[in-house]
Steps between C-alpha positions, in 0.01 A plus 500: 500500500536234224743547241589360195868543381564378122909395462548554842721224608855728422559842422242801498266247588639358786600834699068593432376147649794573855338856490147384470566212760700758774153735444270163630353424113455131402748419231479314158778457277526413135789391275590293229862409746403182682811554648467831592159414651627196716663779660241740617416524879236265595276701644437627077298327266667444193387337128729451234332633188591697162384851546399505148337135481146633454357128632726484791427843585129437535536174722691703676290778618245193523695346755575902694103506526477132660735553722489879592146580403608819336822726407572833691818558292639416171893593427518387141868499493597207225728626245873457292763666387469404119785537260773804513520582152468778226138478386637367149640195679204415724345176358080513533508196669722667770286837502148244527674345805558818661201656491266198559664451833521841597141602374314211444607379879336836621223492274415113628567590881275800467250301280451217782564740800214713405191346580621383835551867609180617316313266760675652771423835370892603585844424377798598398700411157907557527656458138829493459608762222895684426639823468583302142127546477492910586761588265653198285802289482795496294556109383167382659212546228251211623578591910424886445173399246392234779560749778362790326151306419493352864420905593251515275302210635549565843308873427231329306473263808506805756234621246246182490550388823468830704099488546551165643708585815846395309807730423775396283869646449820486392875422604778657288797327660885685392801229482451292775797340635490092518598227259275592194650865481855324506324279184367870338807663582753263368286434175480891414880569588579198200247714298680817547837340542545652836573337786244404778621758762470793222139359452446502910619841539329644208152373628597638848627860367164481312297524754492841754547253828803383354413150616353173356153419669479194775151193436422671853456860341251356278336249747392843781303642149343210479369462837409859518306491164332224677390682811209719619788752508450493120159488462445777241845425319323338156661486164848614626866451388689432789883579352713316802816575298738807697365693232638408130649842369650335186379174438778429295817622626720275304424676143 
């Protein structure tokens, strides 16, 4: 099994290439962190490129087919924050940013991944979505819009790309615990003027688990999306989350 892992030298993306690796697949990693990427096992391939670099994106996928001769699996995972901010203080500029990374990097991944598994006659597309995009988010405009619309191409993809052997779905993700929900968590508690442990419980009371969600959690969906275990799962959203019952408990 080949798989493709877009920002997947830290984070979400990192726990899904160790999953994929432990279950035998062939690993490639993507990030715009050369650092981050000098530190990958060796055993992954890894290519530092902008998820949302349209040219970069293409060579490459080019590159995948040279060297691989086709793509089993395709976690499009790339994506940011963006600004914590009432929607009448988000800049465009800042709301552009967000989105083109998080949709235009799964839009681009998809784009180049496609014809690779349409040759194959199988695949499997993994994007990365939010529980921001199932039911909004206070103080995050451009991250809910971005997540929101990465749903809605992933079920047109499931749609197309059905007839030709390929499924796509979804990964709605809760508060994930690691360095950039510290960043979201300490930027929204200065927004509410709370503190950052009132923000950190609040997102744990909101959810029915009581617990924030571990990369790992989100890393076994993956791999199960990805296996013959799941081959009539098409079009799904895949809430890894402990079940949000408010999904803003600080209001």
């Amino acid at each position: 099994m080949k798989v493709l892992i877009t920002a997947g030298a830290s984070g979400i993306g990192h726990a899904m290439a160790q999953a994929f690796a432990s279950a035998e697949g062939e690993v490639w990693v993507t990030d715009i962190d050369a650092t981050a990427l000098a530190a990958v096992p060796p055993s992954w391939r890894a290519t530092q490129v902008d998820a949302s670099d349209d040219a970069g994106m293409a060579a490459l996928f080019g590159e995948v087919d040279t060297v691989w001769g086709g793509l089993d699996v395709l976690c499009a995972n790339a994506g940011i924050a963006g600004p914590t901010a009432l929607i009448e203080d988000v800049q465009l500029a800042d709301f552009q940013h967000c989105v083109q990374v998080n949709l235009d990097g799964a839009f681009l991944a998809s784009k180049y991944a496609v014809p690779l598994m349409k040759r194959a006659g199988a695949g499997s597309i993994v994007v990365t979505s939010s529980t921001a995009g199932q039911y909004g988010y206070p103080n995050r405009a451009p991250y809910a819009a971005a997540k929101w619309a990465v749903i809605g191409l992933m079920k047109t993809l499931a749609m197309e790309l059905g007839p030709f052997g390929i499924r796509a779905n979804a990964i709605c993700p809760g508060a994930v615990e690691g360095p950039r929900m510290d960043g979201v968590i300490a930027r929204e508690a200065a927004a509410k003027g709370m503190t950052p442990e009132q923000v950190a419980h609040g997102y744990a009371k909101g959810v029915a688990m009581q617990s924030f969600v571990r990369a790992e959690d989100v890393a076994d969906m993956a791999v199960f999306l990805a296996s013959p275990q799941a081959r009539m799962v098409s079009g799904q959203v895949m809430a890894v989350d402990g079940f949000t019952v408010n999904p803003d408990p600080q209001v």
